[in-house]
VEXSE-215495 format. One record per residue: residue number from 1; residue in one letter; x, y, z of N, C-alpha, C in turn. Coordinates in pm, 1 decimal. Example, Ala and Ser with C-alpha at 12.3 -4.5 7.8 and 13.67 -1.06 7.14 Angstrom:
(site 1, A, (1319.0, -569.0, 780.0), (1230.0, -450.0, 780.0), (1320.0, -330.0, 780.0))
(site 2, S, (1285.0, -225.0, 708.0), (1367.0, -106.0, 714.0), (1290.0, 3.0, 787.0))
END
This chain:
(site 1, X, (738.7, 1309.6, -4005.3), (699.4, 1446.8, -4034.4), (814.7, 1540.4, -4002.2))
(site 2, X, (814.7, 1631.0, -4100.7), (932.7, 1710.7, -4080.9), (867.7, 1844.7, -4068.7))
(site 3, X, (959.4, 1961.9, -4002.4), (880.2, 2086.1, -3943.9), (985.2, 2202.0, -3989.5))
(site 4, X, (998.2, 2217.4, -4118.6), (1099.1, 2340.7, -4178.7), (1051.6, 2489.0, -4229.2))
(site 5, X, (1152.1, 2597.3, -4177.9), (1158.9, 2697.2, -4209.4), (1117.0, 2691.4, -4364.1))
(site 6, X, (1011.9, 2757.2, -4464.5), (1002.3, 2788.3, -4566.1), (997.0, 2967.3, -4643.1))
(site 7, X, (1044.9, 2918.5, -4731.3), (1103.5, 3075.0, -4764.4), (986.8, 3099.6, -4899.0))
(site 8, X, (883.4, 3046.0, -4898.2), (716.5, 3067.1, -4955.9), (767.2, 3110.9, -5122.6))
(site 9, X, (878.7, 3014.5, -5206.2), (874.7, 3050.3, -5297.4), (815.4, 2927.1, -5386.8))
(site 10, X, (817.3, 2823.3, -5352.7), (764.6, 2728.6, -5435.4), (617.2, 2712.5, -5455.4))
(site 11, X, (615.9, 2612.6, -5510.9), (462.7, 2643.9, -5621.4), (351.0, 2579.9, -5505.6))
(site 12, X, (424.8, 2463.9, -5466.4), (378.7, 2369.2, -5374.8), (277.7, 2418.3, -5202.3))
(site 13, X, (352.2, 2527.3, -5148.5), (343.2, 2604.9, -5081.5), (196.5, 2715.6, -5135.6))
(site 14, X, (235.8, 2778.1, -5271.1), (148.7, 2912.2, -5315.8), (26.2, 2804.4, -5320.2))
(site 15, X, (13.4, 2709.7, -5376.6), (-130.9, 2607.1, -5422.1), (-167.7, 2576.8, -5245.6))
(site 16, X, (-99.3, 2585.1, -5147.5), (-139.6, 2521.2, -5044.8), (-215.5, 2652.5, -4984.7))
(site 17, X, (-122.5, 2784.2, -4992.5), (-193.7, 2893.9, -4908.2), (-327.9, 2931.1, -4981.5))
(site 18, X, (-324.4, 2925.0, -5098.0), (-443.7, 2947.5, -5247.0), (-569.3, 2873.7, -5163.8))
(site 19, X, (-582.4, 2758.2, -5078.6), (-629.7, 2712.5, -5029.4), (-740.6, 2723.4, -4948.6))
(site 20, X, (-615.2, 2835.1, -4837.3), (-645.6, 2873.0, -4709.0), (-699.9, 2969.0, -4731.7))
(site 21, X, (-637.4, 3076.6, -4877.6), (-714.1, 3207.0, -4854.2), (-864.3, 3175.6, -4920.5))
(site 22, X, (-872.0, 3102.5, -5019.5), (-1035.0, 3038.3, -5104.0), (-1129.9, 2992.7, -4943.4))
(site 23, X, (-1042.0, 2901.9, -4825.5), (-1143.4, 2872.7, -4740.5), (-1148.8, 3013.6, -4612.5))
(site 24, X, (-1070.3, 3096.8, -4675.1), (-1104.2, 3202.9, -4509.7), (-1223.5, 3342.5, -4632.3))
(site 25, X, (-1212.4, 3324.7, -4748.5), (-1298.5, 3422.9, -4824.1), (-1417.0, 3298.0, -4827.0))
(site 26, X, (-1395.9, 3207.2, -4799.9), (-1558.0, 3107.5, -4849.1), (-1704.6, 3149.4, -4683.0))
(site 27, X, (-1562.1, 3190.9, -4601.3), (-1704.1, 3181.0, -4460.4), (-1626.1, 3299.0, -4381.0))
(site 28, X, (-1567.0, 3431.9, -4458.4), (-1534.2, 3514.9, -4350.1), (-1601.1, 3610.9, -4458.8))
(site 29, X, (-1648.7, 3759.9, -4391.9), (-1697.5, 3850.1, -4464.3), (-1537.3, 3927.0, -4531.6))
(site 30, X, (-1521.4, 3959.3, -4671.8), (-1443.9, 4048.0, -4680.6), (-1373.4, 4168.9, -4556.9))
(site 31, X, (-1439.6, 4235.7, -4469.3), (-1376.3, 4290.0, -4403.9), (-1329.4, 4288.0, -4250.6))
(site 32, X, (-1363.2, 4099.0, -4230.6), (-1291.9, 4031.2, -4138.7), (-1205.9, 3920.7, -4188.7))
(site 33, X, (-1165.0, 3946.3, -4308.8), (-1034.2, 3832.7, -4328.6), (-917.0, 3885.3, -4339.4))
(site 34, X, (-839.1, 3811.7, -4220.5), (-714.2, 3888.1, -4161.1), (-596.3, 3778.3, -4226.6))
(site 35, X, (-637.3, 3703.0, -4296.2), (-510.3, 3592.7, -4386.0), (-444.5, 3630.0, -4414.4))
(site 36, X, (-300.8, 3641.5, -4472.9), (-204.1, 3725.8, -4522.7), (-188.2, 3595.6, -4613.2))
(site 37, X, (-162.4, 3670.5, -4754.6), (-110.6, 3625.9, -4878.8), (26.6, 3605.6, -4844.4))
(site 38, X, (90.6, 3570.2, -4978.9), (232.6, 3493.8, -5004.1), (281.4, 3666.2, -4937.8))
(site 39, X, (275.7, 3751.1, -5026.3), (374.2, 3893.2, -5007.2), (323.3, 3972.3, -4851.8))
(site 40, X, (228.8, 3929.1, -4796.5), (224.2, 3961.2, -4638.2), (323.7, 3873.4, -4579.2))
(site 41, X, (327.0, 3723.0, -4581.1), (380.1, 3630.7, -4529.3), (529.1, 3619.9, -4534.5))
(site 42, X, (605.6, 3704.9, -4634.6), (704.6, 3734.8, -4680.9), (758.8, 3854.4, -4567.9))
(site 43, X, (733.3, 3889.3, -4516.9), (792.1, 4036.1, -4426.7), (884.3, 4000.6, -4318.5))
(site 44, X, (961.7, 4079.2, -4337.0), (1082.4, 4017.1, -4245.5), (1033.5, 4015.5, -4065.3))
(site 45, X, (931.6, 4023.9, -4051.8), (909.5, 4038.5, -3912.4), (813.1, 3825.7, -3893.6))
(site 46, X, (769.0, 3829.8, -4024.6), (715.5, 3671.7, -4009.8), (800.9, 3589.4, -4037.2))
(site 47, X, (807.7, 3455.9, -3943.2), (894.6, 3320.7, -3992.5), (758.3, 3242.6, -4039.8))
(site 48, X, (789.6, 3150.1, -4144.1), (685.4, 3025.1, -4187.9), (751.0, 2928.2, -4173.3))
(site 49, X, (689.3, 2829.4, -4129.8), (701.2, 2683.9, -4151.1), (606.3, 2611.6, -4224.2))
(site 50, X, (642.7, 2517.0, -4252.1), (539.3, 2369.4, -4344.0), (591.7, 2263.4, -4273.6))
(site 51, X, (491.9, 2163.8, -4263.4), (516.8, 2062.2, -4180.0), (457.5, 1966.1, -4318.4))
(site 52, X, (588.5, 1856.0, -4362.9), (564.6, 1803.8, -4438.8), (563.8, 1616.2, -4417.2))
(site 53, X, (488.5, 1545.9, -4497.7), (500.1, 1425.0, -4437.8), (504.1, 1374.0, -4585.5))
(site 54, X, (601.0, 1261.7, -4622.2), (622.2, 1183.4, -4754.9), (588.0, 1301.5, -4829.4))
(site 55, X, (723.3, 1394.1, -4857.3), (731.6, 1507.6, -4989.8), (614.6, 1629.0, -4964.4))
(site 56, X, (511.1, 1549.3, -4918.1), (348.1, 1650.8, -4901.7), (397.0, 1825.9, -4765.4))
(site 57, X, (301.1, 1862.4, -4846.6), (301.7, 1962.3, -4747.9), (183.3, 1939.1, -4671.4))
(site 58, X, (138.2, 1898.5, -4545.5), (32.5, 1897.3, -4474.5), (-9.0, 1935.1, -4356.9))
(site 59, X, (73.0, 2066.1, -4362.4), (22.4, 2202.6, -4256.3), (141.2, 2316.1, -4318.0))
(site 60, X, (99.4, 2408.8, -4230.2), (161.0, 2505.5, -4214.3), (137.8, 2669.3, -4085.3))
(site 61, X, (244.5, 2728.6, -4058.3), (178.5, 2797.6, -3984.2), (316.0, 2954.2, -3951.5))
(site 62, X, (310.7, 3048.9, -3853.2), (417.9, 3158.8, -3902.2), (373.0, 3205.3, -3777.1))
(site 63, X, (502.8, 3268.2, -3755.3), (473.0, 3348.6, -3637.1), (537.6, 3482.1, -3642.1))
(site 64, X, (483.6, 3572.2, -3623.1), (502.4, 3734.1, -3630.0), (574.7, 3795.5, -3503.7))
(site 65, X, (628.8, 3867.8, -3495.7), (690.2, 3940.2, -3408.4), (626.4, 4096.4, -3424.7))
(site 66, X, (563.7, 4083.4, -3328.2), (460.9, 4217.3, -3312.3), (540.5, 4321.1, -3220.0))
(site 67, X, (645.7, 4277.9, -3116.6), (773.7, 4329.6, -3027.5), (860.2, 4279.9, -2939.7))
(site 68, X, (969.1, 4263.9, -2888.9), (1055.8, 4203.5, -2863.4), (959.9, 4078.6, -2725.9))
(site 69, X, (819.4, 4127.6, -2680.8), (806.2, 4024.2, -2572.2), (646.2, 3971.5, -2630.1))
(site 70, X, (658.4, 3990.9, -2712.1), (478.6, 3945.9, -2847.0), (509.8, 3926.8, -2945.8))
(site 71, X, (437.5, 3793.5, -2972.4), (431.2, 3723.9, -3071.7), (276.8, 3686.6, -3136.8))
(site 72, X, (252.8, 3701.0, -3215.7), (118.3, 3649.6, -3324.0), (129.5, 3557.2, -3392.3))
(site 73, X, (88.7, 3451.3, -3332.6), (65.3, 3334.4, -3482.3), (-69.7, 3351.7, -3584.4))
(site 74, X, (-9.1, 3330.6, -3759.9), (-56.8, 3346.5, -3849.3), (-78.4, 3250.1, -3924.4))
(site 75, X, (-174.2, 3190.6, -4007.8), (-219.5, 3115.2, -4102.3), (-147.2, 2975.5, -4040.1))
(site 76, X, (-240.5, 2957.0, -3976.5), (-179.8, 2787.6, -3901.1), (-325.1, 2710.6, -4034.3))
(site 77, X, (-267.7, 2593.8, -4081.5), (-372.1, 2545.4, -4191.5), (-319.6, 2344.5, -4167.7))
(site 78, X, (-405.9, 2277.4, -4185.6), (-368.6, 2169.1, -4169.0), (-460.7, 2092.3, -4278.5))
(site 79, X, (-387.2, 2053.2, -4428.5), (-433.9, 1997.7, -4509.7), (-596.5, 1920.0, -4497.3))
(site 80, X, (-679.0, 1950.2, -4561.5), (-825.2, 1895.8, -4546.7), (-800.7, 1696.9, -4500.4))
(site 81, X, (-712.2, 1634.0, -4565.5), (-659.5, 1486.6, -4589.4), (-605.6, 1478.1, -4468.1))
(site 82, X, (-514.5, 1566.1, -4386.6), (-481.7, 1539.6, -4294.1), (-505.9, 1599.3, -4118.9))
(site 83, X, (-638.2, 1633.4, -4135.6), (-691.8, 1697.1, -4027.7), (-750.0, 1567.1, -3928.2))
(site 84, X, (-742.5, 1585.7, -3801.9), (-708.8, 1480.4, -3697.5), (-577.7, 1404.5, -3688.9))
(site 85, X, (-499.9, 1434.0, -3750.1), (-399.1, 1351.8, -3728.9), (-257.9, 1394.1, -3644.8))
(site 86, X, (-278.7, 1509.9, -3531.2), (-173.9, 1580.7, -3456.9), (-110.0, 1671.6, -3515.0))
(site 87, X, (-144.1, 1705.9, -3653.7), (-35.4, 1802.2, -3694.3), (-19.0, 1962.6, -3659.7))
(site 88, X, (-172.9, 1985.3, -3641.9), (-150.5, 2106.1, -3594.4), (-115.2, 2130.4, -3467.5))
(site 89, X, (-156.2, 2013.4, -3339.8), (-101.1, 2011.7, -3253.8), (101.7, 2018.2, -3226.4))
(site 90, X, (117.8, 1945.6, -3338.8), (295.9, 1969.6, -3341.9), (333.3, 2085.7, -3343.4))
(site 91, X, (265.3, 2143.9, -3489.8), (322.1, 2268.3, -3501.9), (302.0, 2404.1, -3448.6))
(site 92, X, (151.0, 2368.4, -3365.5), (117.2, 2449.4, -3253.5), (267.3, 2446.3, -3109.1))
(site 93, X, (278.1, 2344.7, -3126.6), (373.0, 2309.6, -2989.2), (549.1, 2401.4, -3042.6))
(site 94, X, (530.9, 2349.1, -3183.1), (683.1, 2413.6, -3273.5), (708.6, 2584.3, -3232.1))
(site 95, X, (561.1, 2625.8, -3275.3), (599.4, 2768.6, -3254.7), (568.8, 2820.0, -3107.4))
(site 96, X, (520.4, 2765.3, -3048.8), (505.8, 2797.8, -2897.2), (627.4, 2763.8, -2846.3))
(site 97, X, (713.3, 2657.3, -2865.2), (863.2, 2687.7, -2851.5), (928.9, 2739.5, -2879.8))
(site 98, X, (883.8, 2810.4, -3016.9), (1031.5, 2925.1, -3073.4), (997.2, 3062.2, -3006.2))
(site 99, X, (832.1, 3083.4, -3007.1), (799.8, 3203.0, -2883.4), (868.0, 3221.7, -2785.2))
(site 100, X, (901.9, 3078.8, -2705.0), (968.0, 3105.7, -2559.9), (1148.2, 3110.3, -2569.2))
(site 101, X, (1135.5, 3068.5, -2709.8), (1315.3, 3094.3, -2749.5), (1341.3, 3196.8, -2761.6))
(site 102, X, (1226.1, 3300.3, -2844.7), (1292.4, 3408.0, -2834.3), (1291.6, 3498.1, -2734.2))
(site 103, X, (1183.2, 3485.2, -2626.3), (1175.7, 3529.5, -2515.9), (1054.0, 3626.6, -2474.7))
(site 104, X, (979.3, 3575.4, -2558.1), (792.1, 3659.7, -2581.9), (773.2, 3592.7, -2435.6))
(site 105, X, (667.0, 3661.8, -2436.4), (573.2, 3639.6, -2253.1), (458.6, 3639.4, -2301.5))
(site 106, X, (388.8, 3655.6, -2417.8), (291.8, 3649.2, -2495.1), (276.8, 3591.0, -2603.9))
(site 107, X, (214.6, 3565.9, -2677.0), (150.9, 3518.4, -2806.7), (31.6, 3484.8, -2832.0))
(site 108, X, (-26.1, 3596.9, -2949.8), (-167.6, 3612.8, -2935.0), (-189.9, 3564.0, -3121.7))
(site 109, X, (-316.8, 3570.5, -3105.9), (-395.3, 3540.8, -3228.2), (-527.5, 3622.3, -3285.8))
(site 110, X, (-575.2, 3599.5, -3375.5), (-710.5, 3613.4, -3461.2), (-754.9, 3498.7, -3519.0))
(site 111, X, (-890.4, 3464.8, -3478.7), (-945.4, 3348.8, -3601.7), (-1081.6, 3379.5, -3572.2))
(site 112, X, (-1155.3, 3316.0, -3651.0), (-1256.4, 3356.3, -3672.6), (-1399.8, 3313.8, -3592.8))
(site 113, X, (-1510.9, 3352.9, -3564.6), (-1608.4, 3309.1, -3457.4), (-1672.0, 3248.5, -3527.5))
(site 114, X, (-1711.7, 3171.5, -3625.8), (-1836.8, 3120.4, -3709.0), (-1789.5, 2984.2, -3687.9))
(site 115, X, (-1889.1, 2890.4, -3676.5), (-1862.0, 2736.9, -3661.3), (-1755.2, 2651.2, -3700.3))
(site 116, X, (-1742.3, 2698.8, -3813.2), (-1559.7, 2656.2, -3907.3), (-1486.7, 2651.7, -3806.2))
(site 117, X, (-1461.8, 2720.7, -3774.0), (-1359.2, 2758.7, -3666.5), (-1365.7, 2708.1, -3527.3))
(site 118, X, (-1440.0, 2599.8, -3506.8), (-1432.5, 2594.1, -3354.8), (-1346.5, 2519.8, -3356.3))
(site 119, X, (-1299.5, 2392.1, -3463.4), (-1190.5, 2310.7, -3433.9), (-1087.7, 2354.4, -3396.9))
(site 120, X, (-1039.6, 2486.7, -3471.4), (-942.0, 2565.4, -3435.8), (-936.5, 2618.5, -3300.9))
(site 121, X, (-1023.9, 2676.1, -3243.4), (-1042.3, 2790.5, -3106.8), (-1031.7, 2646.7, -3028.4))
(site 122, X, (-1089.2, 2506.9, -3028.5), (-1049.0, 2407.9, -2952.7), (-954.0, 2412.2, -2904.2))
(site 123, X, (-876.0, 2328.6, -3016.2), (-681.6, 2314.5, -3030.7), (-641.1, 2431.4, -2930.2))
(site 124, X, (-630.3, 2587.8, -2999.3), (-575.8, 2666.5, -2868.9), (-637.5, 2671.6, -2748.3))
(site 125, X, (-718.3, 2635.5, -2721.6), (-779.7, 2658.0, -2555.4), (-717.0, 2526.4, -2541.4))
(site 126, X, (-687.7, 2413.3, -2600.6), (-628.3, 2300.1, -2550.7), (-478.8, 2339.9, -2481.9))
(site 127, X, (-445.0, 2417.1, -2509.8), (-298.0, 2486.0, -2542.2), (-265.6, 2588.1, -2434.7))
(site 128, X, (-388.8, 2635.8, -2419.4), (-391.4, 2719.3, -2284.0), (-415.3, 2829.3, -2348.6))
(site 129, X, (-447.3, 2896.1, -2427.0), (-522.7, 3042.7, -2513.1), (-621.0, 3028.6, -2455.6))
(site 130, X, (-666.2, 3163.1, -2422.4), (-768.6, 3220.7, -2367.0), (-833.9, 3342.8, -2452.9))
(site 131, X, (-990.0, 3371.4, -2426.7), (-984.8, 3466.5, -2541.1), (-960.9, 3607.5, -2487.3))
(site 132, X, (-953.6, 3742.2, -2526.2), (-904.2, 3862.0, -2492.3), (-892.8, 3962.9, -2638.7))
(site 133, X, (-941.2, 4083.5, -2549.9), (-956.7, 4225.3, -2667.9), (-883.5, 4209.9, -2737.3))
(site 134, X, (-884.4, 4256.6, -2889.2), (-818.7, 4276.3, -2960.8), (-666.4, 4339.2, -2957.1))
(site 135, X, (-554.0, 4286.5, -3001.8), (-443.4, 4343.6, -2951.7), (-403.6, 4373.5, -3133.5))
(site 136, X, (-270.7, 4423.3, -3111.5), (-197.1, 4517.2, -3225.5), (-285.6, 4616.7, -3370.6))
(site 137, X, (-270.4, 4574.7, -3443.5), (-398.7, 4716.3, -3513.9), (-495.7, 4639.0, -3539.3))
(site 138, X, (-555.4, 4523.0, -3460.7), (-687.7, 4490.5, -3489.8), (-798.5, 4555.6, -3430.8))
(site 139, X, (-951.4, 4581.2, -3493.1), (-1048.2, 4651.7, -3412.9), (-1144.5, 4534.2, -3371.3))
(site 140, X, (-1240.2, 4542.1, -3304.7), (-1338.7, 4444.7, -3226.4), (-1402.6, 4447.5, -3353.9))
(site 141, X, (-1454.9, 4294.8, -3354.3), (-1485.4, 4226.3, -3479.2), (-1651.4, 4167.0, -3448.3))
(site 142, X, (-1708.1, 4138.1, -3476.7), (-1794.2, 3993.2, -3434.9), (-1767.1, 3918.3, -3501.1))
(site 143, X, (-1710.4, 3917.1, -3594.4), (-1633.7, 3762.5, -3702.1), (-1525.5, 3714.4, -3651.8))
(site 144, X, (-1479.7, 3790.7, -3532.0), (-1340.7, 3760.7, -3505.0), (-1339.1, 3729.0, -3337.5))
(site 145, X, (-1233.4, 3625.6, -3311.5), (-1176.8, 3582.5, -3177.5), (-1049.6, 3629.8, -3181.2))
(site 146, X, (-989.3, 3673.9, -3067.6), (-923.7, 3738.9, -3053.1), (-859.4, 3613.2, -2879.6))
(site 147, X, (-764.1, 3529.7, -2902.9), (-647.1, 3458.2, -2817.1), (-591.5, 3482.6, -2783.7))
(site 148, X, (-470.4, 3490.6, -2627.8), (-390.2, 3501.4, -2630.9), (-318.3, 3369.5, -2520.6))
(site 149, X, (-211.2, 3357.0, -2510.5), (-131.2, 3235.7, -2382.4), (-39.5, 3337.2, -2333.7))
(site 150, X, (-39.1, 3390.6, -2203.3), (94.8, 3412.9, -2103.6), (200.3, 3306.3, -2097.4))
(site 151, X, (299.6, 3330.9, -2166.0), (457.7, 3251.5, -2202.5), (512.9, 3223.4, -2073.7))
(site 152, X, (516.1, 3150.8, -1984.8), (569.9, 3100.7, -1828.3), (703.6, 3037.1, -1843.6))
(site 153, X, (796.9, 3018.8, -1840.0), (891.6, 2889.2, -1814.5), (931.6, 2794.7, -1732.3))
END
């Protein structure tokens, strides 16, 4: 498995996020889906990665720079085919290292509270996320969890 910077222009990538946004509009109400499309994901303040295995793309995930000591991870997705198989755990671990590279003391999240989602809210409490108020322009949700991990070294 390989874990590369993607620059979200290929087709391969748009069919994969097409995905994520069909499953976060299938069980989030319109005005708790916080997904960012290809042209959100594009902003010079987000990096993306894809974590690919034999050519496949079978995750992906981005991390935002909200200010020089906060970080937000965004659209972490781990192919339906390849869910249980560590990947999001890698790439959970990938960007929680580039957090502490760049020198965040934080890194927080959004995902969602409805059952879908507990696999997810797992994984980060595995990770050491805890939940906590809403941070940067998000408002208190009930569709929404709101994570964060204190960055230690």
């Amino acid at each position: 498995m390989t874990i590369t910077v993607d620059d979200l222009s290929g087709q391969a990538i748009a069919n994969f996020l097409q995905e994520h946004i069909d499953d976060m509009r299938s069980v989030s109400p319109p005005e708790s889906k916080h997904a960012l499309d290809l042209d959100g994901l594009r902003e010079p303040e987000i990096t993306f990665w894809t974590i690919e295995e034999d050519t496949q793309i079978v995750g992906c995930g981005a991390l935002k720079e909200l200010d020089k000591k906060h970080g937000e991870i965004k659209s972490m997705r781990t192919s339906r085919a390849s869910r249980g198989k560590g990947i999001a755990s890698k790439l959970l671990t990938h960007i929680i290292d580039e957090a502490k590279a760049r020198g965040y003391v934080r890194l927080s999240l959004e995902t969602g509270s409805f059952p879908f989602f507990e696999p997810a809210r797992a994984l980060y409490r595995k990770f050491g996320f805890t939940d906590c108020p809403p941070f940067a322009d998000y408002k208190e949700d009930s569709n929404s969890v709101f994570m964060t991990l204190e960055i230690v070294d």
